[in-house]
C-alpha positions as CSV (number, residue, x, y, z in Angstrom):
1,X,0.0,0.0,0.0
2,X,3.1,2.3,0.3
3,X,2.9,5.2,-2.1
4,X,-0.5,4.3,-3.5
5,X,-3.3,7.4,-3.3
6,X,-6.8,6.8,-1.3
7,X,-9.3,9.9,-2.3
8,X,-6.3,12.6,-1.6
9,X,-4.6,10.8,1.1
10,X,-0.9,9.5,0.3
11,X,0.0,6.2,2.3
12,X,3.6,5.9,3.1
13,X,3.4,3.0,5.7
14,X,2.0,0.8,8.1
15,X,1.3,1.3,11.5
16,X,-0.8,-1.5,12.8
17,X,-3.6,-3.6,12.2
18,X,-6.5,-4.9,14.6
19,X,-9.7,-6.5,14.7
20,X,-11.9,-3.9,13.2
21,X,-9.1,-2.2,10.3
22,X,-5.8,-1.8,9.1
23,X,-3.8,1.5,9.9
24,X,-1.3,3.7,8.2
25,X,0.8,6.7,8.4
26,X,-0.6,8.8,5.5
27,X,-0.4,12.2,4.1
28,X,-3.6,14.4,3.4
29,X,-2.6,16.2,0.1
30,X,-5.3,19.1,1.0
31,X,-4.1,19.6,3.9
32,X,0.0,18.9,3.8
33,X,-0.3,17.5,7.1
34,X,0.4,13.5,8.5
35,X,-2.6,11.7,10.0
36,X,-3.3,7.9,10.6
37,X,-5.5,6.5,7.8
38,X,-7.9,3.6,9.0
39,X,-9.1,0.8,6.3
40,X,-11.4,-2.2,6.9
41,X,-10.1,-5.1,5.6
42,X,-12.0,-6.0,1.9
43,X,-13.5,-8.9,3.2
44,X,-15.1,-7.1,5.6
45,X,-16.4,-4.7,3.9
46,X,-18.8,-7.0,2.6
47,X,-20.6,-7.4,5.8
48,X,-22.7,-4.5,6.1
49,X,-22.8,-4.7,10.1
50,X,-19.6,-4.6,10.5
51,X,-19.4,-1.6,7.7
52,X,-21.8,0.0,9.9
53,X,-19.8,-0.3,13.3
54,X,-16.9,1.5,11.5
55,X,-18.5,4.1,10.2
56,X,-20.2,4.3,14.0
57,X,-16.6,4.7,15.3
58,X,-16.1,7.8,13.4
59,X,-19.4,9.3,14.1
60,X,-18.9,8.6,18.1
61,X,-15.5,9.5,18.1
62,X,-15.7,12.7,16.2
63,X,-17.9,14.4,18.5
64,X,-15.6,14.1,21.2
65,X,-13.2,16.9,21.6
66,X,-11.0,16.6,24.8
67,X,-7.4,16.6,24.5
68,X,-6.7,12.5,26.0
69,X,-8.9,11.3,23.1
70,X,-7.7,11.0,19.4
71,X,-9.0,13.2,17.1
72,X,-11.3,12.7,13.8
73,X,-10.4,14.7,10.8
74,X,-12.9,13.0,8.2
75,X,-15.0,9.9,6.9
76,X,-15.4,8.5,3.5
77,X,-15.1,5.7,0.9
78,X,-12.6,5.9,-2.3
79,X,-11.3,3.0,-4.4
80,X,-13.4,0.4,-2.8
81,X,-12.6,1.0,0.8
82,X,-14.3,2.9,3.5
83,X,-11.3,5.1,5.9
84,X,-11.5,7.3,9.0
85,X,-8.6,10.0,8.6
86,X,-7.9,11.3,12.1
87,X,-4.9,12.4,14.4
88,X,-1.5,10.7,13.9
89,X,0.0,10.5,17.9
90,X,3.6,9.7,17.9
91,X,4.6,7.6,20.8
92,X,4.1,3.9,22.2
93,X,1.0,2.0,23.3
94,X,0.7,1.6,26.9
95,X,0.8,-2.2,25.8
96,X,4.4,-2.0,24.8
97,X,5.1,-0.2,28.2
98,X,3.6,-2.7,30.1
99,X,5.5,-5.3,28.3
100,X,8.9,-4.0,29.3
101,X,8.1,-3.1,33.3
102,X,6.0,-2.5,36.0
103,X,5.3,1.2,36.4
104,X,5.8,3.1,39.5
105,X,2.7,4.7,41.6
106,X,3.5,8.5,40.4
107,X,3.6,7.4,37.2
108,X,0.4,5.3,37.3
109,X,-1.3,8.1,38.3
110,X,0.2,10.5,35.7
111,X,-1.3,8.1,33.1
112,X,-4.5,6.6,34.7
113,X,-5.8,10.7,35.3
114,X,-6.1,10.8,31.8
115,X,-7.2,7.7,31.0
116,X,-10.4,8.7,33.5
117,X,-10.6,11.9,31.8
118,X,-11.3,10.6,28.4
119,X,-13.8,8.3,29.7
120,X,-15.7,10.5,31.7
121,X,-15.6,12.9,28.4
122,X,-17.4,9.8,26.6
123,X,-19.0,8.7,29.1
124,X,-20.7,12.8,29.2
125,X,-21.3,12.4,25.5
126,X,-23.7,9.0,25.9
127,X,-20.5,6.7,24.5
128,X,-19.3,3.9,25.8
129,X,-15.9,2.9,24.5
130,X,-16.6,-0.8,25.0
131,X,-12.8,-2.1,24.5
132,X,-10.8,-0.1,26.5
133,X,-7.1,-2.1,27.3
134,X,-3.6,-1.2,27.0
135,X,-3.7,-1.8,23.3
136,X,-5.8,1.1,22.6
137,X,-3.8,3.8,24.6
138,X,-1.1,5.7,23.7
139,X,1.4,8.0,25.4
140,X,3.2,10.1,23.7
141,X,7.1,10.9,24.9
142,X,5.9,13.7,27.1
143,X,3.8,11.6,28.8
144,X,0.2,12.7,27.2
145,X,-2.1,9.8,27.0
146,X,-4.5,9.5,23.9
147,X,-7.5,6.7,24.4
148,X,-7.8,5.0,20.6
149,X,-10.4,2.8,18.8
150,X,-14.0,3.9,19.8
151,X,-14.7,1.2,17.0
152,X,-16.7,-1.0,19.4
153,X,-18.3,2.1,20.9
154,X,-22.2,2.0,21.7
155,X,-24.0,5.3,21.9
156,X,-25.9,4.5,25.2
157,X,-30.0,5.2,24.6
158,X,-31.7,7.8,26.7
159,X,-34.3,5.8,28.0
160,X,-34.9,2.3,28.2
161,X,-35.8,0.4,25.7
162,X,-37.8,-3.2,25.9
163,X,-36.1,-6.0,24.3
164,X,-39.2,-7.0,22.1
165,X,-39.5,-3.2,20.9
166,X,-39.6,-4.0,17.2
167,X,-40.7,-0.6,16.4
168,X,-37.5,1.2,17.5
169,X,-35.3,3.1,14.6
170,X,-31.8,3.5,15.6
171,X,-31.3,0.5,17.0
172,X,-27.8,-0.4,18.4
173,X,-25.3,-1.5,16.2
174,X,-24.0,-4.4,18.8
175,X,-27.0,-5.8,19.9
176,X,-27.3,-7.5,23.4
177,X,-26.5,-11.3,23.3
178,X,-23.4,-10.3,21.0
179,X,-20.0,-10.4,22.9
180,X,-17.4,-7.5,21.6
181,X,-14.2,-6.4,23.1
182,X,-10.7,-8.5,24.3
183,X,-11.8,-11.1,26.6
184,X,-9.1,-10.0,29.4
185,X,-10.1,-6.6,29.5
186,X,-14.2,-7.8,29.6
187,X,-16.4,-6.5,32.3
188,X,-18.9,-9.5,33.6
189,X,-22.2,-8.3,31.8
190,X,-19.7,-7.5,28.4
191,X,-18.8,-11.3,29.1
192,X,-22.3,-12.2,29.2
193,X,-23.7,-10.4,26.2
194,X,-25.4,-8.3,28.5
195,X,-26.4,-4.4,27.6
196,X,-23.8,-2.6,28.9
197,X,-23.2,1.3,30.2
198,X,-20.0,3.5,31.1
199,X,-19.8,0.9,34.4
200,X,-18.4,-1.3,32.2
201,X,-15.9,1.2,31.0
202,X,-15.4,1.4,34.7
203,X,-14.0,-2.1,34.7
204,X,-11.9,-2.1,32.2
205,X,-10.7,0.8,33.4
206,X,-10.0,-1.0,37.0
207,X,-8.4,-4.4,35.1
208,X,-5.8,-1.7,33.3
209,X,-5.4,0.3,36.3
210,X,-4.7,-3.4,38.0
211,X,-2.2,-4.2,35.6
212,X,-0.3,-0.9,35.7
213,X,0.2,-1.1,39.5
214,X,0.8,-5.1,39.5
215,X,2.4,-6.2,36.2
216,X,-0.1,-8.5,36.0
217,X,-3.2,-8.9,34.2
218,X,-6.1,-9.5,36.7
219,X,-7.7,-12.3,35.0
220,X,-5.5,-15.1,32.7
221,X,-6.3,-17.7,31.0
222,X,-5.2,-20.4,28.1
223,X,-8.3,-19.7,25.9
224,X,-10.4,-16.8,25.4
225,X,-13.7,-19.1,26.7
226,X,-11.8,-19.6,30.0
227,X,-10.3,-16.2,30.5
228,X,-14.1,-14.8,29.8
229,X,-15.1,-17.7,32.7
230,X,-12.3,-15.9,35.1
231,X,-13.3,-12.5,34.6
232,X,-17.6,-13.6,35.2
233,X,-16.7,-16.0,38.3
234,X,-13.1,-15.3,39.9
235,X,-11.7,-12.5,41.7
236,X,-7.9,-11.6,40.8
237,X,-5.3,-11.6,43.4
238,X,-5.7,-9.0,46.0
239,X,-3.2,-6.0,44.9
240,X,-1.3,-6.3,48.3
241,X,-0.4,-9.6,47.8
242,X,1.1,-9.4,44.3
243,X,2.5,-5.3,44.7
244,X,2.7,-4.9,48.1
245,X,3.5,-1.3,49.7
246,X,0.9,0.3,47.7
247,X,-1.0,3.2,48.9
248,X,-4.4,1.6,50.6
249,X,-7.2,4.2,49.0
250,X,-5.6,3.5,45.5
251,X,-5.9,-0.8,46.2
252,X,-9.7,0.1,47.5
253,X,-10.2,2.3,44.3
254,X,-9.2,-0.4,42.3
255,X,-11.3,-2.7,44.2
256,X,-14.1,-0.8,43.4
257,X,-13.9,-0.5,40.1
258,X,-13.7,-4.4,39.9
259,X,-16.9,-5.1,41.5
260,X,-19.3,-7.7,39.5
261,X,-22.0,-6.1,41.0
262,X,-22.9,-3.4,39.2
263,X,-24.6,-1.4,42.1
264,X,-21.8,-1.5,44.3
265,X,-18.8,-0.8,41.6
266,X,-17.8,2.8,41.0
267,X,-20.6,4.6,39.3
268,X,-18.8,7.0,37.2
């Protein structure tokens, strides 16, 4: 794909590739400026609900505007494939940080501040991001944090809805009884197929805050089935056991976020 042209958008190389599209490093001709260029795969395409999520990512994600979340520049289709332009952020995924070491408490913080500031910019917007995990933040080298991929988010519904409500427009684009998201970064009712809201966010957001302070990921498994069987009947090993020495209101925040029960984990 190097060098070849999509609508005005030069590609000049690959950056990664996930689930739900391919990325590049791409110019935008108009504009003379470098932005990240996001494809679905062609045989994707094809399948109009998953064309539909994408082009839901884009439409969720560009009415954010808060400086921890990536920015949408445009939307379209050219050549046969449908691409989100948006913000090309220079750095490393927290993923790759994670990979290397165990982060210290200060800069934990630094990093999980921002993380909770994106979300609870969604989160104020009716979005849920529905696949938050290390993968899917980046930091730049001064330490900013930009949350990626809303392209599992859900715009959450204003009022409730009845399942047999036939009648209903807009309906959701993951409908309940469909699993979505990275099994180790699942909340319970994500696991379950179950309509989810920003608690489950909330979750995720514990399992990555978990992992930052313990090296560890909270819930591990040989299979996806059985790491999804983990995170709906287990509890992961208490933070003091496995990072001991860490400040007790941040191990109870934690613990709170991890709750199954929804009425007694953090509410926002």
């Amino acid at each position: 794909m190097t060098g070849k042209h999509v609508a005005h958008y030069e590609i000049t190389g690959k950056l990664g590739e996930g689930g739900m599209g391919v990325v590049y490093e791409a110019i935008d001709r108009h504009l003379d400026r470098r932005i990240a260029l996001k494809f679905l795969p062609p045989d994707k395409v094809a399948k109009p609900a998953r064309l539909q999520r994408f082009i839901q990512e884009a439409k969720a994600a560009s009415a954010l505007n808060h400086p921890n979340i990536i920015t949408i520049y445009d939307i379209g289709a050219a050549d046969g494939v449908d691409y989100i332009a948006m913000e090309l952020v220079p750095g490393r995924t927290l993923e790759d940080l994670l990979a290397r070491r165990r982060m210290k408490v200060p800069e934990t913080l630094k990093f999980a501040v921002q993380i909770a500031g994106a979300l609870a910019a969604a989160h104020a917007a009716g979005i849920v991001h529905r696949d938050l995990k290390p993968a899917n933040v980046m930091i730049t080298e001064s330490g900013l944090v930009k949350v990626l991929d809303f392209g599992l988010a859900k715009l959450t519904d204003e009022s409730e809805v009845s399942e047999d409500d036939a009648t209903r427009t807009e309906r959701a684009m993951t409908e309940e009884g469909t699993v979505v998201g990275t099994a180790a970064y699942m909340s319970p009712e994500q696991a379950e197929g179950k309509k989810v809201d920003a608690r489950s966010d909330i979750f995720s957001f514990g399992l990555v805050l978990y992992e930052m302070l313990s090296g560890k990921r909270a819930f591990r498994a040989e299979t996806r089935m059985a790491t999804m069987a983990a995170v709906l009947n287990q509890e992961p090993p208490p933070l003091a056991e496995i990072a001991p020495g860490l400040p007790k209101e941040l191990e109870r925040i934690v613990a709170r976020c991890l709750r199954k029960d929804l009425s007694r984990r953090s509410q926002s």
